[in-house]
C-alpha positions in Angstrom: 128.9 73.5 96.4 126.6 72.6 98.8 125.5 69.0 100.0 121.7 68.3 97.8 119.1 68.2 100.2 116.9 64.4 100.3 113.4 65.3 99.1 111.5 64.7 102.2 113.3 67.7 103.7 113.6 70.2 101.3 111.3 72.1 102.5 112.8 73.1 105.6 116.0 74.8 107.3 119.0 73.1 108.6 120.0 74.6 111.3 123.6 73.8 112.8 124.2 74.9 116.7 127.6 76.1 117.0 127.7 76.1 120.7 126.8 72.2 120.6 127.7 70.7 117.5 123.9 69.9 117.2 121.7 69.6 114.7 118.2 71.0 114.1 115.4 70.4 111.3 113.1 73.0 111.0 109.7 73.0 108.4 109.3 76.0 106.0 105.4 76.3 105.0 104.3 79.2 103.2 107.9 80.8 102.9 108.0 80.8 106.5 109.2 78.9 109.6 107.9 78.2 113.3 109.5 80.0 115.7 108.5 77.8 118.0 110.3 75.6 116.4 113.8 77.0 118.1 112.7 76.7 121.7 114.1 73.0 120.5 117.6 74.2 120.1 119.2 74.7 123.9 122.5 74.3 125.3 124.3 74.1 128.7 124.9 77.9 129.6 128.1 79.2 128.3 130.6 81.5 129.7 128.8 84.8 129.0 124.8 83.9 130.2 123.6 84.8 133.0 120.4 82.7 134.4 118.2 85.2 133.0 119.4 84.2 129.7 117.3 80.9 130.4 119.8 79.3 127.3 118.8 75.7 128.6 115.3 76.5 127.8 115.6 76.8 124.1 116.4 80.0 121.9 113.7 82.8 121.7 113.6 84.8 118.7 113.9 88.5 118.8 112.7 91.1 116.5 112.7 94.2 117.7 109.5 96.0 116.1 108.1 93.3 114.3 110.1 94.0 111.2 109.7 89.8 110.3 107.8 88.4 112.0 104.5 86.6 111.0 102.3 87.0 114.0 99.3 85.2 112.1 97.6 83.4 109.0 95.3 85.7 107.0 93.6 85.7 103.8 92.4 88.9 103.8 95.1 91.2 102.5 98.3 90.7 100.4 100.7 93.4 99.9 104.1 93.2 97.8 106.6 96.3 98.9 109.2 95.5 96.6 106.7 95.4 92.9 103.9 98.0 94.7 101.0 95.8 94.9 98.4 96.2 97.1 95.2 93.4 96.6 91.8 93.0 98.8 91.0 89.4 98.7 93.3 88.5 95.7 91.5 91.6 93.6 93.9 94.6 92.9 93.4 97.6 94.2 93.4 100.1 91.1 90.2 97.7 90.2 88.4 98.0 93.4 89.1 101.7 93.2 87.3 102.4 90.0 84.7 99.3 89.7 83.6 99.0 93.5 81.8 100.6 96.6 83.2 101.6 100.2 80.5 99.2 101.6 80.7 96.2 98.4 84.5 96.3 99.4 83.7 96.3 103.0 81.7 93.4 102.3 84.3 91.5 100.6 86.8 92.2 102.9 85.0 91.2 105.8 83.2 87.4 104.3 86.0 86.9 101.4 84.0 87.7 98.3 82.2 90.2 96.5 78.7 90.2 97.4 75.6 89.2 94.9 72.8 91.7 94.3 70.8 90.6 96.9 73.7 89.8 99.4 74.7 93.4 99.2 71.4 95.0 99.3 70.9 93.1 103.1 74.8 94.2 104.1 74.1 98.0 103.0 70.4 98.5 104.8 71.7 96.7 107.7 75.2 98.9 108.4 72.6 102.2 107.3 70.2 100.8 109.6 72.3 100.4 112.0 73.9 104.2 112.4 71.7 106.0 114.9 73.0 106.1 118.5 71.3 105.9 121.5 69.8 109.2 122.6 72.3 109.3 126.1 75.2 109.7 123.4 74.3 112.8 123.2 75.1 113.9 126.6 78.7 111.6 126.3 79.9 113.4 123.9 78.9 116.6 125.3 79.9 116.1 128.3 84.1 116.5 126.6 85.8 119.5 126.6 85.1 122.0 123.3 88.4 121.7 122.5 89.0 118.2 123.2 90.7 116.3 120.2 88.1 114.4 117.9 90.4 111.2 118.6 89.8 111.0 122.1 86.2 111.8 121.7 86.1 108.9 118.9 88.4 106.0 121.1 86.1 107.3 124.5 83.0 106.3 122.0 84.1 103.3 120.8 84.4 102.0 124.2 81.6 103.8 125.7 79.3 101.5 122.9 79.8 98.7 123.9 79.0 99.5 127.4 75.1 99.2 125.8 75.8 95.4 124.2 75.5 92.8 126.7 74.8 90.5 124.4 78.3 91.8 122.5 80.3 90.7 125.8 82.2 87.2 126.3 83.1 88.7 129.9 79.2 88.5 130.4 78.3 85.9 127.8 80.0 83.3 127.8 84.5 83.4 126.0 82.8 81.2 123.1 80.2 83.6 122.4 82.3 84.3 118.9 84.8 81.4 118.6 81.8 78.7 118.9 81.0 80.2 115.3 84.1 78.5 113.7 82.5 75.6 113.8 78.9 77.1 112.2 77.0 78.1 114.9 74.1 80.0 113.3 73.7 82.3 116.9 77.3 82.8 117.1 77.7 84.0 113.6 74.2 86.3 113.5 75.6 87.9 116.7 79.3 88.7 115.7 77.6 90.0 112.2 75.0 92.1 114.4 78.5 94.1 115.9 79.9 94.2 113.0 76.6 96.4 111.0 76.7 98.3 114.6 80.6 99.0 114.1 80.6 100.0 110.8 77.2 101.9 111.0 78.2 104.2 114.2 81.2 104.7 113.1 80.3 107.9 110.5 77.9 108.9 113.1 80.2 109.1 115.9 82.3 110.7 114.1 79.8 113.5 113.0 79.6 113.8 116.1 83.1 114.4 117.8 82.8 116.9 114.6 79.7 118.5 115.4 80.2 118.7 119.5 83.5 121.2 118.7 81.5 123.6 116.9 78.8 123.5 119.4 76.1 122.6 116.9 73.2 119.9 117.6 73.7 116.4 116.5 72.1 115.4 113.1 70.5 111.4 113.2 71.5 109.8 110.3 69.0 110.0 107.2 67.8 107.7 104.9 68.2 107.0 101.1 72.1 107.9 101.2 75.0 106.1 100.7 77.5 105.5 103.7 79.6 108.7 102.8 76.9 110.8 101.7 75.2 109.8 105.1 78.3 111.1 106.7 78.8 114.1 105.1 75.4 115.0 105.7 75.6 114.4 109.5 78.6 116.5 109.5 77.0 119.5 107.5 73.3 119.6 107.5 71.9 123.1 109.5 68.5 123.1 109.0 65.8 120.5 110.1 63.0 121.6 107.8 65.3 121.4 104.9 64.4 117.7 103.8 66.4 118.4 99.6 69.6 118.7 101.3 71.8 116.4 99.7 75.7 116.3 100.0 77.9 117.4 96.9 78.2 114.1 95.1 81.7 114.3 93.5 83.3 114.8 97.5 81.2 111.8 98.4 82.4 109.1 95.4 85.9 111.1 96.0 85.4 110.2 99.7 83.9 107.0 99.2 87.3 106.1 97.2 89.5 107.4 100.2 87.4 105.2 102.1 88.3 101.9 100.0 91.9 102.9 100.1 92.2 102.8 103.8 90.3 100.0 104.6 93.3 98.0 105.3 96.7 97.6 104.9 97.3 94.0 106.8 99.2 93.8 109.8 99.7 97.4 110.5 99.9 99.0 113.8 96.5 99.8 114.9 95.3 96.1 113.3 97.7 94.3 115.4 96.7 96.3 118.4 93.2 95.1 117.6 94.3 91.6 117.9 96.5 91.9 120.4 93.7 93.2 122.4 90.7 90.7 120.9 93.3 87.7 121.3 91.5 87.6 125.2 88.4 87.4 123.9 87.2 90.8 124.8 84.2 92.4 123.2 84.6 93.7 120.0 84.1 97.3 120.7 87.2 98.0 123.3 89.4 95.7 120.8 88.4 98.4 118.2 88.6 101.3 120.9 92.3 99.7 121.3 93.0 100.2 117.8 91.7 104.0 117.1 94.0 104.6 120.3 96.7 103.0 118.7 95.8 104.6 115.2 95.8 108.3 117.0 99.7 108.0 117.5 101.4 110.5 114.8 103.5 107.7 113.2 100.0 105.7 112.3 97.3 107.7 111.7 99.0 111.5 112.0 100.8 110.8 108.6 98.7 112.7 106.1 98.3 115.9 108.7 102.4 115.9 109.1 102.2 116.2 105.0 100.1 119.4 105.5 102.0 121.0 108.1 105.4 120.5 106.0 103.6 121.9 103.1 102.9 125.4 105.2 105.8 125.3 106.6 107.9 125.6 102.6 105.4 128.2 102.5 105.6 128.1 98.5 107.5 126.5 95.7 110.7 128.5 95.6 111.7 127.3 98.9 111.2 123.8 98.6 114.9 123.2 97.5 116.3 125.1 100.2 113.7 122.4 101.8 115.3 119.7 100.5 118.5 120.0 101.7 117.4 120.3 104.9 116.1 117.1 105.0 118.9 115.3 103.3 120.7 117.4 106.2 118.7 115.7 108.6 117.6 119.4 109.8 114.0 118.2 108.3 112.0 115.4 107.8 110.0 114.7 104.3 106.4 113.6 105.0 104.3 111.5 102.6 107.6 109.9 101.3 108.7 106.5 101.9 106.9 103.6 103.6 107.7 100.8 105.8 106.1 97.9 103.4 106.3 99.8 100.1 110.0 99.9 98.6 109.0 101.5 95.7 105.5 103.5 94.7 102.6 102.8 97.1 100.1 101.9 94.4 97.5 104.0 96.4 98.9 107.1 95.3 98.4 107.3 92.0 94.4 106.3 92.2 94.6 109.1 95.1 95.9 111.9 92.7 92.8 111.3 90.1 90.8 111.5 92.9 92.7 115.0 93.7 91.9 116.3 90.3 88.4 115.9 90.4 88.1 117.4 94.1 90.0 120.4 93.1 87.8 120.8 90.0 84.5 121.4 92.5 86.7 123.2 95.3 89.3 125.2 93.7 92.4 124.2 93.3 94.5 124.5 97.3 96.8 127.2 97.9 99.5 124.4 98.6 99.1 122.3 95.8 102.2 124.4 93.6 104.1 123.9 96.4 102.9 120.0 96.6 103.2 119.8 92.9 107.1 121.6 93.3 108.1 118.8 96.2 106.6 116.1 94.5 108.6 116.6 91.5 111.7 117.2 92.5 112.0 114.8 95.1 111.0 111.7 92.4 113.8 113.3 90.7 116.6 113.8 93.1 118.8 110.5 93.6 119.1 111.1 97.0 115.4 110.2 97.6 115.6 107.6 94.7 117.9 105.7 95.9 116.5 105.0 99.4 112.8 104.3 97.4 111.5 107.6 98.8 108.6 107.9 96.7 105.2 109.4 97.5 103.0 107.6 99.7 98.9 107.9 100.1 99.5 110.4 102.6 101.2 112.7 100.2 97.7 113.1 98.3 95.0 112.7 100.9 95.8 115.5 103.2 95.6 118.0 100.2 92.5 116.4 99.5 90.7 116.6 102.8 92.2 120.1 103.1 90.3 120.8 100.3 87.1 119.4 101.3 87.4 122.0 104.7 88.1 119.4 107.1 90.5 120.6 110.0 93.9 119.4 110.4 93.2 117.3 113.4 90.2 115.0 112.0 92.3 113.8 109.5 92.7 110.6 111.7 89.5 110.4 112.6 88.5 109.8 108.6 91.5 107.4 108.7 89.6 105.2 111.5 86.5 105.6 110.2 87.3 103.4 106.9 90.1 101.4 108.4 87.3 100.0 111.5 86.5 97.8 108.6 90.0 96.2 108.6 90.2 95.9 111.9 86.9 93.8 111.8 87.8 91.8 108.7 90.7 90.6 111.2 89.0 90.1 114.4 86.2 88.3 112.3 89.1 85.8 111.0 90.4 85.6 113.9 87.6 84.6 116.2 86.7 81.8 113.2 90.2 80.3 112.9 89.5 76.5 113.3 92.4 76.1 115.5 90.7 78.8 117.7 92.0 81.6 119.5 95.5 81.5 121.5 96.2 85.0 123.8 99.0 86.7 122.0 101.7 87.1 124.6 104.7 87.5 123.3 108.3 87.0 124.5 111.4 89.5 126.3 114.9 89.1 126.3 115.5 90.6 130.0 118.5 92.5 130.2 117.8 93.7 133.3 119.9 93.1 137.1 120.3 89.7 137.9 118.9 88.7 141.1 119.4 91.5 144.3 118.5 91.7 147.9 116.4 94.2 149.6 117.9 97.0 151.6 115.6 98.9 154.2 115.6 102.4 153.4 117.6 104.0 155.8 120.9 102.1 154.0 120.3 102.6 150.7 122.2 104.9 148.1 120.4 107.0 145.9 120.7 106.8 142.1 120.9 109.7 140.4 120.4 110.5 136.7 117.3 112.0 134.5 116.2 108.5 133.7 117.3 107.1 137.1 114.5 109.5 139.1 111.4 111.1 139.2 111.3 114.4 137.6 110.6 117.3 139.9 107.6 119.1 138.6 107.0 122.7 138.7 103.3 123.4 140.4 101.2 126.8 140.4 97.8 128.3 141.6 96.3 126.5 144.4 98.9 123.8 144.7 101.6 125.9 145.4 99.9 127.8 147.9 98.8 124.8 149.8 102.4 123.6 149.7 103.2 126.8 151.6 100.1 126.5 154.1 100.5 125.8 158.1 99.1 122.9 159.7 98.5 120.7 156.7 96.8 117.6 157.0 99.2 114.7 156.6 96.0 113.0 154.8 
């Protein structure tokens, strides 16, 4: 049995330093503790640290990937791995998904509540409004190769707009142009809102674009009287200028527009931390989002649902996906659209994603793949080995079919992951420039394990080191630079 703890310190750790005999008293708010609160907790050096080790400077903490570690306070999303729960604001999902908007949701993710009739009307005409780029776009996005990948067209954009935005920049304006606006300032908060309707309003049209610019067509300016996803599916489609009926199909613009509201956000993941890692220096808001479509464009992040597709092609139909199966519990092969890092058991997106499925395939025919799909998906929720280590399908699984479907190529699927999910990021950097604590630059802590302190030695006595990781790869080089290499009386220049 255990000592009972007084009452004015039972909320907090008790923390007893071995090396010592010490000790320590540390506060638990919110389920959580400081870690700050260790860099209290030092001791003489012991037999084993080095000076690098700094141990009479206080303990650091170290997680390696962020896998518990609370970088910030939000109140934005919460999400529950272990039950599946997934909630916008404190409203559920699966509600969101079949009562709300794309742009309502955006709304209430971005100023904490669901908007009035009147509130919404002013956020919707403003982020429409706001959707046509400057004409010299144009010649940006042209000016990339034709078969440059749609995510580096769309992070290039990003950061290319807010090279227009003076105004947008606390490099040029002033590093409280945003913050100031914790503590009300009307200016502050009309300008932060002015990037955000610009954000959100270019983002469909830059993406059109990157679309557009790889099939060599001409750039369509976004119309009026449609919703956010109809306006993007038209700027991604429409042919003819004279043809003013053209109107998108509306079942793959609600079943976009759902898609949309599922990836909005998903708290602290990757590409939103990279997004306030970057804003935490008060940069403008367009390269901190530029830093998160970058970060989103890594296959771990935003490559997920593509992966799912190319797995699915490579079974090549439903009699080989046991064969399939083995492989991966093998380790031969690896199971996309399985599994997720916060959700230990169904990711609550999934099942609102396969309604959304059916009534795509009912307008575009069901996919070649889905058997297949169908075939994995059943038998892995039914094979122990994938049961037991919570292995069950994941939004991914669902929305790669779906955009297949719709005729999007493989390698957009990211860019309608960013698209949705540069309302997240805002959400966050919107809190974050409003915290009434203001902002702190996130710079976060090493443990060095590198040489300890080491003398120089001129180059004539020093011993190489060899190894692949120890040296410079030797490249191979063709065409011109390998007949230059072989040219007499080079210029040392």
């Amino acid at each position: 049995m255990g000592k009972s703890v007084p009452k004015d310190t039972q909320d907090s750790l008790t923390v007893t330093d071995n090396r010592t005999g010490k000790t320590y008293t540390v506060p638990i708010t919110h389920n959580s503790i400081p870690a700050t609160a260790f860099k209290a907790i030092r001791a003489p050096p012991g037999q084993h640290d080095r000076a690098e080790d700094e141990t009479d400077k206080g303990l650091r903490v170290s997680d390696k990937g962020f896998l518990n570690t609370a970088v910030i306070e939000s109140a934005i999303t919460y999400i529950d791995g272990e039950a599946g729960v997934l909630r916008y604001r404190g409203y559920p999902i699966e509600q969101l998904a079949e009562h709300s908007s794309f742009l309502e949701t955006s709304y209430l993710l971005i100023y904490g509540s669901l908007p009035s009739k009147s509130q919404f009307s002013t956020f919707e005409n403003e982020v429409l409004l706001h959707g046509v780029m400057h004409a010299d776009a144009a010649g940006f996005f042209r000016s990339f190769r034709y078969d440059a990948h749609p995510m580096a067209m769309l992070t290039s954009s990003f950061a290319y707009l807010g090279s227009y935005y003076r105004e947008a920049n606390p490099s040029l304006e002033g590093q409280n142009l945003y913050t100031k606006g914790a503590k009300g300032d009307p200016a502050a908060l009309r300008n932060m809102d002015k990037q955000i309707y610009r954000l959100i309003g270019k983002a469909t049209t830059m993406a059109a674009m990157a679309y557009r610019v790889r099939q060599g067509r001409e750039f369509v300016t976004p119309p009026t009287g449609l919703s956010y996803t109809e306006s993007f599916l038209y700027q991604l489609d429409h042919l003819s200028p004279t043809d003013a009926s053209y109107r998108p199909s509306p079942v793959l613009a609600r079943a976009l527009d759902v898609l949309f509201l599922l990836h909005a956000d998903h708290e602290m993941n990757a590409s939103s931390t990279t997004v306030l890692q970057t804003a935490s220096s008060l940069v403008d808001p367009f390269s901190a989002v530029a830093a998160g479509c970058a970060s989103l464009y890594g296959p771990l992040h935003g490559g997920a649902n593509e992966a799912v597709i190319r797995m699915l092609i490579s079974i090549g139909s439903p009699a080989n996906v046991p064969a399939f199966l083995e492989s991966v519990k093998k380790r031969e092969k690896v199971l996309s659209g399985f599994g997720h890092r916060v959700y230990k058991t169904s990711d609550p997106r999934s099942y609102i994603i396969r309604k959304v499925a059916d009534e795509v395939f009912a307008v575009t025919g069901k996919d070649e793949l889905l058997d297949t799909a169908m075939a994995l998906h059943d038998a892995a929720i039914k094979d122990q080995y994938f049961v037991s280590r919570k292995l069950a399908p994941n939004v991914d699984f669902w929305s790669g079919l779906i955009y297949r479907a719709m005729g999007f190529p493989l390698d957009f699927f990211p860019v309608l992951f960013v698209v949705p999910r540069v309302v997240g990021w805002l959400a966050h950097w919107r809190q974050m420039m409003l915290s009434p604590d203001g902002v702190k630059i996130w710079r976060p802590r090493q443990v060095y394990v590198g040489a300890e302190k080491r003398d120089y030695v001129p180059i004539g006595s020093r011993v190489a080191v060899e190894g692949s990781k120890m040296s410079p790869s030797v490249v191979p080089h063709s065409g011109m630079t390998r007949r230059r290499n072989l040219a007499e009386n080079r210029s040392k220049l």
